[in-house]
mmCIF file of the C-alpha atoms, coordinates in Angstrom:
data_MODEL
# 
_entry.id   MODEL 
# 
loop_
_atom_site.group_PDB 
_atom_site.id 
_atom_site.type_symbol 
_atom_site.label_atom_id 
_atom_site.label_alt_id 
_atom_site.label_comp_id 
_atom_site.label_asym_id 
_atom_site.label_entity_id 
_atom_site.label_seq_id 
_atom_site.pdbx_PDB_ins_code 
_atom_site.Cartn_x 
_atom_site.Cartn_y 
_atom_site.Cartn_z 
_atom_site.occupancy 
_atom_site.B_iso_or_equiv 
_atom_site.pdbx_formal_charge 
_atom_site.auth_seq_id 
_atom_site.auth_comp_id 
_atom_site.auth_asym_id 
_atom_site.auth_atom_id 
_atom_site.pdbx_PDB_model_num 
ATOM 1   C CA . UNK A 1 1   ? -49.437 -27.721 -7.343  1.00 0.00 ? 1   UNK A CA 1 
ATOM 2   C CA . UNK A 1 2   ? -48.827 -24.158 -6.326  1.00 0.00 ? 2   UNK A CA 1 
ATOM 3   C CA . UNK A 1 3   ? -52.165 -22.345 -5.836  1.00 0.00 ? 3   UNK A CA 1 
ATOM 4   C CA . UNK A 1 4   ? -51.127 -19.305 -6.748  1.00 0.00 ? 4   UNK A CA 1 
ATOM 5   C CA . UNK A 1 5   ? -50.047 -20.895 -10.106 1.00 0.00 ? 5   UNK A CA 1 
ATOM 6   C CA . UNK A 1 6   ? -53.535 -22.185 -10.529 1.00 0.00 ? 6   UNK A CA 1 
ATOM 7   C CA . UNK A 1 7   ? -54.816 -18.893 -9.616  1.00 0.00 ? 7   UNK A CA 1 
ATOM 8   C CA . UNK A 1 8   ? -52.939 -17.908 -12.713 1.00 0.00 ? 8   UNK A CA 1 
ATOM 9   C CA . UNK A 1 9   ? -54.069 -20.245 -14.770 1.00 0.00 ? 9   UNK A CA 1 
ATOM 10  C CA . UNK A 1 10  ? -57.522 -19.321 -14.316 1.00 0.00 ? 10  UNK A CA 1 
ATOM 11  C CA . UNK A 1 11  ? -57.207 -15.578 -14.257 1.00 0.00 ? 11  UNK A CA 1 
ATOM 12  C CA . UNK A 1 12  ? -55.298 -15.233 -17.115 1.00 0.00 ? 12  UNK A CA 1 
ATOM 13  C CA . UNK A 1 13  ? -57.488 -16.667 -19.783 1.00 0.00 ? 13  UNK A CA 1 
ATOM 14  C CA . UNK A 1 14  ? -60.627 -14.758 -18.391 1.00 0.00 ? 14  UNK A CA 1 
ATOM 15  C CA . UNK A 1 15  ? -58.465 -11.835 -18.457 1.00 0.00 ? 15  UNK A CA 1 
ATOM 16  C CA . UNK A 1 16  ? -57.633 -12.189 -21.937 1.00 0.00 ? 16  UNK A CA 1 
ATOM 17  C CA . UNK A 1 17  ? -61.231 -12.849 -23.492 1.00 0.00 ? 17  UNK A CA 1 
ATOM 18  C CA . UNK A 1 18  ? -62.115 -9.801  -21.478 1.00 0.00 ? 18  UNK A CA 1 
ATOM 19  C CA . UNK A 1 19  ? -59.048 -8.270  -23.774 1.00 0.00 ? 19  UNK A CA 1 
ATOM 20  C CA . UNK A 1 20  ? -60.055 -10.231 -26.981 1.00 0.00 ? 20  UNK A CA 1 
ATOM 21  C CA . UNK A 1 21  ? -63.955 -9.546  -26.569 1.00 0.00 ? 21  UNK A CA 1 
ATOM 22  C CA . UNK A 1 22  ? -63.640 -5.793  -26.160 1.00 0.00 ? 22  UNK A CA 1 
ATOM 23  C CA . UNK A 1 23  ? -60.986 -5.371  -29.479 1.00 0.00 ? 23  UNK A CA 1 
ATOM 24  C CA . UNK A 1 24  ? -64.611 -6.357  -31.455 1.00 0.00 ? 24  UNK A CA 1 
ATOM 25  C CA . UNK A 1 25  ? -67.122 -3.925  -32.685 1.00 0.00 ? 25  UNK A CA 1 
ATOM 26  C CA . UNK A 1 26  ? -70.029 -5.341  -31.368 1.00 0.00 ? 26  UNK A CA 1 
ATOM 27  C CA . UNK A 1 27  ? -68.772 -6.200  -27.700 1.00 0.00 ? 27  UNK A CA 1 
ATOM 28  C CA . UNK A 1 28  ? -67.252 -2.460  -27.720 1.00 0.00 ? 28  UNK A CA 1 
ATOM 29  C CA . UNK A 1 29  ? -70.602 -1.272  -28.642 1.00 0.00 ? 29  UNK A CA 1 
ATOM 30  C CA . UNK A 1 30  ? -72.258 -3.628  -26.022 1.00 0.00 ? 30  UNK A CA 1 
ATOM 31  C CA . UNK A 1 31  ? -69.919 -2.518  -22.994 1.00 0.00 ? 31  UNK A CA 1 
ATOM 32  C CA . UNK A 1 32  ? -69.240 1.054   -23.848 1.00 0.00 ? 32  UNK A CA 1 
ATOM 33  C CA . UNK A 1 33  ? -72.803 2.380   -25.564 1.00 0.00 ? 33  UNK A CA 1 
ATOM 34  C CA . UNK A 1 34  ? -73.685 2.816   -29.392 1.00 0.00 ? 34  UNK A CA 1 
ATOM 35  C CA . UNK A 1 35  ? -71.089 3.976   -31.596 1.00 0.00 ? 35  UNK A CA 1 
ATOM 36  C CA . UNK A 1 36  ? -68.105 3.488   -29.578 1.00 0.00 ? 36  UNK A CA 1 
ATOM 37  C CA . UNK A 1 37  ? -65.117 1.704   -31.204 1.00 0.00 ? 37  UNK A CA 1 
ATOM 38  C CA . UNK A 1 38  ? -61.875 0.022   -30.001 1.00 0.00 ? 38  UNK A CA 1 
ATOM 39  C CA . UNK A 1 39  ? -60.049 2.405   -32.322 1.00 0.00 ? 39  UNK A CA 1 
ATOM 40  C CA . UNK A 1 40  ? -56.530 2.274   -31.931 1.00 0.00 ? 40  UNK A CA 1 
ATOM 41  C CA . UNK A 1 41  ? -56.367 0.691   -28.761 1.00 0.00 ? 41  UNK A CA 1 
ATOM 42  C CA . UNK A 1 42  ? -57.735 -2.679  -31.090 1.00 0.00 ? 42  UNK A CA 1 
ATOM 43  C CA . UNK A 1 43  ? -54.100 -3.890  -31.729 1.00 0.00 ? 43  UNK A CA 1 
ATOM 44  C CA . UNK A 1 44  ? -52.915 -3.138  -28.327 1.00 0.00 ? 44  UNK A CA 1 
ATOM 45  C CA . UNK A 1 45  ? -56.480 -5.517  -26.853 1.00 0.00 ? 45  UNK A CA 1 
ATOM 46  C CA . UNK A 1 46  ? -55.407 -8.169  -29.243 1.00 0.00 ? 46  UNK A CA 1 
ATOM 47  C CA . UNK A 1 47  ? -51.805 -8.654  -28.724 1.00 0.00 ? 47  UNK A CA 1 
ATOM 48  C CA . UNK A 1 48  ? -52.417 -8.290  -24.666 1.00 0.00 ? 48  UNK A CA 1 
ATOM 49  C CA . UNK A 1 49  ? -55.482 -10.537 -24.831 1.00 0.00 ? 49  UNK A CA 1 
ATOM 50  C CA . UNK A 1 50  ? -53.431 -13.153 -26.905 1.00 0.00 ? 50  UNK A CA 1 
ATOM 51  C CA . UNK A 1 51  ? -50.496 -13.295 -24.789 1.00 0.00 ? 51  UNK A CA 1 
ATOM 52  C CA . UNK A 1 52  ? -52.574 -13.449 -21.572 1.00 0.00 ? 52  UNK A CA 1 
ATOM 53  C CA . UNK A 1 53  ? -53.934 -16.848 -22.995 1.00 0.00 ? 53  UNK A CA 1 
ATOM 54  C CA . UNK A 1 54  ? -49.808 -17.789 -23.712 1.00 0.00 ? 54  UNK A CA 1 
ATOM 55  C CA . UNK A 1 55  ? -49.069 -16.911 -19.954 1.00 0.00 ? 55  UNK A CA 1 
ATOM 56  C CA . UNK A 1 56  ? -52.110 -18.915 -18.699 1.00 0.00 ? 56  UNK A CA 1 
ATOM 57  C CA . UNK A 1 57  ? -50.497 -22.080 -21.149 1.00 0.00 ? 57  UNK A CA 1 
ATOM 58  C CA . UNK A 1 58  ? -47.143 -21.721 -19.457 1.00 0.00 ? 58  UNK A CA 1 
ATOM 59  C CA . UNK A 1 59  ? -48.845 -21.821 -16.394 1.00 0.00 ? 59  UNK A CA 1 
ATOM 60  C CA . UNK A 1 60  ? -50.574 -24.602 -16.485 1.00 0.00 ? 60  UNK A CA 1 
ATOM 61  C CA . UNK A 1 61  ? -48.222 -26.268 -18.079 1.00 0.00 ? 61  UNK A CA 1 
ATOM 62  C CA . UNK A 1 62  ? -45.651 -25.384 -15.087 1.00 0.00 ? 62  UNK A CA 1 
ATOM 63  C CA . UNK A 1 63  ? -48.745 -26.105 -12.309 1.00 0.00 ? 63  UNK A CA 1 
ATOM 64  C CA . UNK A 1 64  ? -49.475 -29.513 -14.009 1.00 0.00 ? 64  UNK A CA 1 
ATOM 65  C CA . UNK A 1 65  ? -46.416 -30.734 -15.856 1.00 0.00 ? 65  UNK A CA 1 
ATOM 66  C CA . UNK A 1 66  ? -46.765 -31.524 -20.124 1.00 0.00 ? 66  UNK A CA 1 
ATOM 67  C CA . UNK A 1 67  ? -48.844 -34.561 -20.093 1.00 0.00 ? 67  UNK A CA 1 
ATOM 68  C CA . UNK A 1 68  ? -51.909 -32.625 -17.797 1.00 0.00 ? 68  UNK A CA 1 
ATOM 69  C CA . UNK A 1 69  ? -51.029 -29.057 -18.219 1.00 0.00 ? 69  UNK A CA 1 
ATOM 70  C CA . UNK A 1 70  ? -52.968 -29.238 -21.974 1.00 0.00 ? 70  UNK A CA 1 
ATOM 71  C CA . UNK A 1 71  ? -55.588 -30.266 -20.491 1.00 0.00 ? 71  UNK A CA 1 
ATOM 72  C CA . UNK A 1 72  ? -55.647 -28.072 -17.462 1.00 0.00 ? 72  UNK A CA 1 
ATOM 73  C CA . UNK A 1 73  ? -55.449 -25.539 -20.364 1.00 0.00 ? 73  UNK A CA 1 
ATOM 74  C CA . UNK A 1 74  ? -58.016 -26.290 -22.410 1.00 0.00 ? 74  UNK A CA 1 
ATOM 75  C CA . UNK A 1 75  ? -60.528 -26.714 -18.708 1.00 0.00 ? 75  UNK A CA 1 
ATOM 76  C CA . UNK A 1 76  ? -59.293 -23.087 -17.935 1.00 0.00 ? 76  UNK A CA 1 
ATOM 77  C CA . UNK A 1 77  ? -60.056 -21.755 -21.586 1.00 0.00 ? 77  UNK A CA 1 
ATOM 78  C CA . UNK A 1 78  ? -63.650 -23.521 -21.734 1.00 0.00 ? 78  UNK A CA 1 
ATOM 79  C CA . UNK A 1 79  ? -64.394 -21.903 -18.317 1.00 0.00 ? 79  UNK A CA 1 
ATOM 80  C CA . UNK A 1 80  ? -63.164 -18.603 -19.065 1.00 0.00 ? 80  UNK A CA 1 
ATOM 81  C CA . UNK A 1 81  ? -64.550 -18.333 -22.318 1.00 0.00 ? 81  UNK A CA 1 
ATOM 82  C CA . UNK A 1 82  ? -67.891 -19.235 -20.577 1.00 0.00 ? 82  UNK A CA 1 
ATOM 83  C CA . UNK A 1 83  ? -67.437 -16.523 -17.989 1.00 0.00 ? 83  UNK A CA 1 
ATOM 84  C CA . UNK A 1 84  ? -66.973 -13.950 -20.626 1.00 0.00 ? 84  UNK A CA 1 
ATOM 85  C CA . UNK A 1 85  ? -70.009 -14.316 -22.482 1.00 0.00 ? 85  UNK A CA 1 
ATOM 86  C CA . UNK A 1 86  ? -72.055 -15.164 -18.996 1.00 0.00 ? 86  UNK A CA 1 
ATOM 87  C CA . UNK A 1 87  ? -70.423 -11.413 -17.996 1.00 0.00 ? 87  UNK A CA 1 
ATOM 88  C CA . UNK A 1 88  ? -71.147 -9.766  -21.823 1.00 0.00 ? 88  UNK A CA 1 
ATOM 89  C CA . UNK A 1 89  ? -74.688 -10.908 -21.560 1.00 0.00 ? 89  UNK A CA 1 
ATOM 90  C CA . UNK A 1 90  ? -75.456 -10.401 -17.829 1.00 0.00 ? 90  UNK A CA 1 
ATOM 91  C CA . UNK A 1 91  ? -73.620 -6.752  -17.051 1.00 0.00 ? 91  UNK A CA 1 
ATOM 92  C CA . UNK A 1 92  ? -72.269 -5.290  -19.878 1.00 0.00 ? 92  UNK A CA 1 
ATOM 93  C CA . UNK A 1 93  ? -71.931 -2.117  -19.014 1.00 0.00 ? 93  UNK A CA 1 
ATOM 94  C CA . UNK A 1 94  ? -69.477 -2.897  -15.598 1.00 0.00 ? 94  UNK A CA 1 
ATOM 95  C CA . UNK A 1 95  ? -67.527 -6.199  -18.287 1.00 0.00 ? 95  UNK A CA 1 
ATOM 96  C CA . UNK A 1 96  ? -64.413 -3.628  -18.445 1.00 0.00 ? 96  UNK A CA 1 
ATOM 97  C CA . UNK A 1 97  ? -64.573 -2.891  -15.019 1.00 0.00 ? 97  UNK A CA 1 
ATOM 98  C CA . UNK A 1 98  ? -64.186 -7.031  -14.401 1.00 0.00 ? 98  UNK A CA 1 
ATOM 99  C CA . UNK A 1 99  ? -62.030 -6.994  -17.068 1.00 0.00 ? 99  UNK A CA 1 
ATOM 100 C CA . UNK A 1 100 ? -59.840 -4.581  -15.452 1.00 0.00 ? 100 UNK A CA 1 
ATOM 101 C CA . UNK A 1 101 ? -59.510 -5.970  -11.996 1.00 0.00 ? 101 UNK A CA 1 
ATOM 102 C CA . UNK A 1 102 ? -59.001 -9.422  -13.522 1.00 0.00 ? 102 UNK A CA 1 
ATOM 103 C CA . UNK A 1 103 ? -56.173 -8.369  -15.655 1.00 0.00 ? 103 UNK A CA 1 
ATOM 104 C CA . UNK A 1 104 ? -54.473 -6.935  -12.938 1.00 0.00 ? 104 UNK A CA 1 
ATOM 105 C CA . UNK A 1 105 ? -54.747 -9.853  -10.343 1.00 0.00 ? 105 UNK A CA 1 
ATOM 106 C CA . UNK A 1 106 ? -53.473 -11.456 -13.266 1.00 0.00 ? 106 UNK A CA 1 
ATOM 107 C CA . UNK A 1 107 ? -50.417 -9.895  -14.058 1.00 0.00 ? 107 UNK A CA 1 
ATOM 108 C CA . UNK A 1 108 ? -49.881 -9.073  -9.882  1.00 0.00 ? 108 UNK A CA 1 
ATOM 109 C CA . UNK A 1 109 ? -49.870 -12.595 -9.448  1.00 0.00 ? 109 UNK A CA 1 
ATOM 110 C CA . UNK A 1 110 ? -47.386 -13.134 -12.391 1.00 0.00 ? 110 UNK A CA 1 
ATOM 111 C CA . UNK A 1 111 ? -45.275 -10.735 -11.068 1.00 0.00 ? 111 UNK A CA 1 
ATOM 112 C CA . UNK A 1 112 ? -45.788 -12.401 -7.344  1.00 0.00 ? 112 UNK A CA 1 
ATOM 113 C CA . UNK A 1 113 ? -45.088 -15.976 -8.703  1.00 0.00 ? 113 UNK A CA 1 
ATOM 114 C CA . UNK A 1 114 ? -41.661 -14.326 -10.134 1.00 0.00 ? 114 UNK A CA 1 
ATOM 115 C CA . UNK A 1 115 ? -40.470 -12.675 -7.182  1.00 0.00 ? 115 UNK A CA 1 
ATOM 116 C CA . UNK A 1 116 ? -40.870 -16.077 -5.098  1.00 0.00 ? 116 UNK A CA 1 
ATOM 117 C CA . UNK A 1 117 ? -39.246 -18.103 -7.663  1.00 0.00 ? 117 UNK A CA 1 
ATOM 118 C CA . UNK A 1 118 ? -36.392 -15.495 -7.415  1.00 0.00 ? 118 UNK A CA 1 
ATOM 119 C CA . UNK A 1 119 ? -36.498 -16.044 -4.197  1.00 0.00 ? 119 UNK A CA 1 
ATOM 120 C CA . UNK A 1 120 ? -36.232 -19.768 -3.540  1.00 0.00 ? 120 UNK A CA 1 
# 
């Protein structure tokens, strides 16, 4: 398996709970002080946080192949999803920075994993 695939696969997801989680009231509230709202940016969270969890599937799923890629999937979701609330409860008020840094390793690396299959 390539590691940068599985790098991908692990990024993404915790990327897009980061994405998901902030696009709520609450967790806005939480990370960003009292009264604060996603707003408009709510649709544009969503739709990014939802198809950072498709790129981590098709990630996994080319890392591991059909039959283990699901579950390589699901392992990725249940530790990023575990991340996020560990990182909503611990530091909330530096989540987007994480969040930030995390999407942007993951969509580098997308963007690395391209270019090399481009390449070869």
């Amino acid at each position: 398996m390539n590691a940068l695939l599985l790098a991908l696969v692990f990024s993404a997801p915790l990327a897009g709970f980061c994405a998901l989680s902030l696009a709520m009231d609450r967790h806005c509230e939480d990370v960003f002080g009292r009264g604060s709202t996603p707003g408009a940016w709510r649709r544009w969270l969503q739709l990014g946080g939802a198809a950072l969890l498709c790129l981590s599937l098709g990630a996994s799923l080319q890392a591991a192949g059909g039959a283990i890629g699901w579950v390589l999937w699901l392992g990725a979701l249940t530790a990023a999803a575990l991340s996020t609330v560990g990182l909503l409860s611990a530091v909330p008020n530096r989540f987007h920075w994480v969040a930030s840094v995390v999407a942007a390793f993951a969509l580098g690396g997308t963007l690395l994993y391209l270019l090399l299959a481009a390449l070869t």
